[in-house]
N, C-alpha and C positions, 0 to 999 in steps of 0.2 A: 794193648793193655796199657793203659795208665803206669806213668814211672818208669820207661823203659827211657836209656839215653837215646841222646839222637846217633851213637853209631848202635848202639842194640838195635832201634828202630828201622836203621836202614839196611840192618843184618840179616830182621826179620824180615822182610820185605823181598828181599833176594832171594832168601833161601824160601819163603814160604812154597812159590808156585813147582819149587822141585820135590819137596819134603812133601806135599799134595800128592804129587803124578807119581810117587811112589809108593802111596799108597799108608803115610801118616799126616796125622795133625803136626804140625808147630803152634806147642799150646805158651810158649815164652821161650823169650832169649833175652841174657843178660852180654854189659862188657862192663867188664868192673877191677880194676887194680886189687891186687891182694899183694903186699909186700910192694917188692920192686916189679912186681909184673904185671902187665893185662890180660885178663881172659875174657877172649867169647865163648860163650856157651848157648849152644840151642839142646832146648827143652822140647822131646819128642812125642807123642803119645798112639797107640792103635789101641783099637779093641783086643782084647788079650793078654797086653801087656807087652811091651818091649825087651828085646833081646841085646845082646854085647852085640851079635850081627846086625842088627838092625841099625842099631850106633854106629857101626864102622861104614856101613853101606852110605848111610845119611852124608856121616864126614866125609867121602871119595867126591860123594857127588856136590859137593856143596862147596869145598875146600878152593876148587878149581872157582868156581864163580869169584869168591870171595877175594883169590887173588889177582884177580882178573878187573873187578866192579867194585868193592870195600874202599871207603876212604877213612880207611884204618889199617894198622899192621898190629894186631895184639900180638903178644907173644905164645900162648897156647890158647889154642883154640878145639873144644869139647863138643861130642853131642850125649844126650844124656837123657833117660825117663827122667819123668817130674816127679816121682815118687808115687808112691802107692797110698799115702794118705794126705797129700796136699788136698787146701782147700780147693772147691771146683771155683772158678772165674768167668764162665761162657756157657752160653747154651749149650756149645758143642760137646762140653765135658759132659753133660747131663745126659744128653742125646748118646755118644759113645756107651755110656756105663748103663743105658737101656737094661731092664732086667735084671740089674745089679741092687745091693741091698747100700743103702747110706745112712748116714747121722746128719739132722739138720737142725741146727740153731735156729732159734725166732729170736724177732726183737720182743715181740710180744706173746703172753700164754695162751695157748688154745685150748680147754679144756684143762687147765690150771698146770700143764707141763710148755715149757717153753725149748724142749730139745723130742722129737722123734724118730722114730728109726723105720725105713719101710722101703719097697722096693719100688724102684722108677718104673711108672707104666709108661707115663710118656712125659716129655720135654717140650711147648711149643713157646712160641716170644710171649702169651699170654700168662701161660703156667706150669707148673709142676705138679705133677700127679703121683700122690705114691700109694702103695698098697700099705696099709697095714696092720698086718692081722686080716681080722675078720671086715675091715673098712676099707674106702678108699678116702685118702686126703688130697683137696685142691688145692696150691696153694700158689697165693699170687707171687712174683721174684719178691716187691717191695717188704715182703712178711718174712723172708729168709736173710738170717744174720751169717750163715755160714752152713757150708755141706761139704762134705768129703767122703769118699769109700768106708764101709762097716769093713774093718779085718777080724777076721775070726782066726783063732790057732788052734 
C-alpha cells in the first residue's frame, strides 16, 4: 500500500508470510509516533471477521520475528481488525467479502446515480461484478471512487 514508512513497510513484509500460513490477510500496517511514543500496528483481516483471539495469536507469533529481524524498537506494538467499514484497497478485500453486500462510490453517474449498493458476485483484476436487485453491474476498478461493507443494524 502506497504511504506505509519504510519501518511499516519492512514490518509488513515480515509479518506478512506468517499472518498468511495462519490463515489471514495482512490488509496494512502502520509505525507512527503518537505522543512520546511509537506504535506498530498490523492490520488483520479473515472472512468472518476477526476475533480478540485471532489478535493475540497473530501478536505471539509475529512479536518473536520482529525482535529478532525489525530495524526498529517501537514501543507498543498491536495487532488489530481494520474495521468493519474501512474503505476496501485490494482486490483481496473484494474477493474475501464475496457474497457480501457494499456501497460504492463512482467518479462518474451510471444511470444518473453515482453511489450503488449490491452484492459482489465476483472480484477479478479486470472487474467488479455486483448484484443488484433485479440486475447485474459490471464495473471496471478505474469507474470506482470508493467501496466498503453495507452495515445493517
Amino acid at each position: 500500500m502506497a504511504g506505509r514508512s519504510k519501518v511499516a513497510q519492512e514490518a509488513f513484509e515480515l509479518a506478512e508470510p506468517i499472518v498468511k500460513e495462519m490463515g489471514f490477510d495482512l490488509v496494512d500496517c502502520e509505525y507512527k509516533k503518537e505522543g512520546q511514543y511509537y506504535f506498530l500496528r498490523l492490520f488483520i483481516d479473515k472472512r468472518g471477521g476477526i476475533s480478540i483471539e485471532d489478535c493475540e495469536a497473530v501478536s505471539r507469533a509475529v512479536d518473536t520475528v520482529f525482535d529478532d529481524k525489525l530495524h526498529a524498537d517501537p514501543d507498543y506494538f498491536e495487532v488489530s481488525s481494520p474495521g468493519a467499514t474501512r474503505p476496501f484497497t485490494s482486490l483481496s478485500d473484494y474477493v474475501r467479502h464475496q457474497g457480501e453486500e457494499i456501497e460504492v462510490s463512482l467518479f462518474a453517474p451510471i444511470d444518473g446515480s453515482k453511489k450503488l449498493e449490491g452484492v459482489i458476485e465476483s472480484a477479478t483484476e479486470e472487474e467488479l461484478v455486483l448484484a443488484t436487485g433485479d440486475t447485474t453491474v459490471r464495473l471496471e476498478w478505474s469507474q470506482i471512487a470508493k467501496a466498503q461493507r453495507t452495515i445493517r443494524f
